[in-house]
C-alpha positions in Angstrom: -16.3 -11.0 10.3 -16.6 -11.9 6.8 -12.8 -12.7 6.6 -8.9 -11.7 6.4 -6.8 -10.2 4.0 -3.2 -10.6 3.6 -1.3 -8.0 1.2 1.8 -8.7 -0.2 4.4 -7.6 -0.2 4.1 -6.1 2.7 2.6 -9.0 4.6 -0.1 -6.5 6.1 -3.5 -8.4 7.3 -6.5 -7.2 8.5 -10.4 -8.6 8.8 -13.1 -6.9 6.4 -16.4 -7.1 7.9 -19.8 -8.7 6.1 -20.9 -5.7 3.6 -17.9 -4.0 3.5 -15.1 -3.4 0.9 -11.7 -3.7 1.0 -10.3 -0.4 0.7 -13.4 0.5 3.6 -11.8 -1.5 6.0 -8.4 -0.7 5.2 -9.3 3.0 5.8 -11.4 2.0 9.2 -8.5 0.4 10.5 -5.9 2.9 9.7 -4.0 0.2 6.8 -2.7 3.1 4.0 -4.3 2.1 0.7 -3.6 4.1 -2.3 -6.6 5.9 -4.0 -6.7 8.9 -5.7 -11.1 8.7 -5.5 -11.2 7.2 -1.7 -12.8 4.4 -2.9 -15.6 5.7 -4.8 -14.7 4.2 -8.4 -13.9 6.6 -10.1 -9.8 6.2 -10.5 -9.1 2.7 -10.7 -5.6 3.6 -8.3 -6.6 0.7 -5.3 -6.7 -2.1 -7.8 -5.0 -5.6 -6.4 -3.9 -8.7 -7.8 -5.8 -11.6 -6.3 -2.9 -14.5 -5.5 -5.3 -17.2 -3.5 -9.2 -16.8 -2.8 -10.6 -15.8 -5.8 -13.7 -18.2 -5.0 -14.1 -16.0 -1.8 -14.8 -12.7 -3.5 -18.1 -11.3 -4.6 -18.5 -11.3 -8.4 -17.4 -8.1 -10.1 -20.3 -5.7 -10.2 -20.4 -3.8 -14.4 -19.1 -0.4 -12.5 -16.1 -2.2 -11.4 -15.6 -4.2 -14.7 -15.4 -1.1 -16.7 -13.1 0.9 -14.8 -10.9 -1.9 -14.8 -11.1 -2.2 -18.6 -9.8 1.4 -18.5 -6.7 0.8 -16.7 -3.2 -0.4 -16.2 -4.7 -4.1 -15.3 -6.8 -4.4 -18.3 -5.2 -7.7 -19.2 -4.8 -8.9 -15.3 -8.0 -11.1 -14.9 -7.0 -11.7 -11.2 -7.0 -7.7 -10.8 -9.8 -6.3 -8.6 -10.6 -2.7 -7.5 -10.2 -2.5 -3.5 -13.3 -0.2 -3.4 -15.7 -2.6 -4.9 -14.7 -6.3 -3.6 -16.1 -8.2 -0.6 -14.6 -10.9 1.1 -16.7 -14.4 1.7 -13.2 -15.9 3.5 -9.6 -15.4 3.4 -7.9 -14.1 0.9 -4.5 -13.5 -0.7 -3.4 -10.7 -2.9 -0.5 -8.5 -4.5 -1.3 -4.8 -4.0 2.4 -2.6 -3.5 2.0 0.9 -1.3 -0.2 -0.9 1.3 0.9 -0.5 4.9 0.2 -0.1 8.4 -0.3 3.4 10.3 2.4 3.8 12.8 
């Protein structure tokens, strides 16, 4: 496994697997995460707030950059689109409407 994720505030954690996104294994393990595109980068909608592990993230690819730019979190540079982001170790972040099935 490539590594955990704990969302707050609902203190939901799950692992994301090597070559897989966040919002991917949120969806493959049942975890709600809003998205109006399921993950396809179009909307922008699964964006999070990284709080700790920043160094454990891939770069941001140009796609991911730009719908960023065109969104709410513009001026967040520790936002991140759930759909594009890879985990290299545990990680920390803000992302409200996530939450277990069940």
């Amino acid at each position: 496994m490539a590594g955990r994720i704990r969302v707050l505030p609902s203190g939901v954690t799950f692992h994301v697997a090597d070559d897989e996104s966040v919002f991917a294994a949120a969806t493959r393990q049942g975890v709600r995460w809003p998205s109006v595109c399921q993950g396809d980068c179009e909307c922008g909608v699964c964006y999070m707030v990284v709080e700790d592990g920043a160094d454990r993230l891939n770069p941001r690819s140009r796609q991911e950059a730009d719908r960023l730019a065109l969104g709410l979190k513009a001026n967040e540079p520790r936002a991140r689109l759930a759909c594009r982001t890879h985990l290299h170790g545990d990680v920390t972040v803000t992302r409200r409407g996530v939450r277990a099935h069940g």
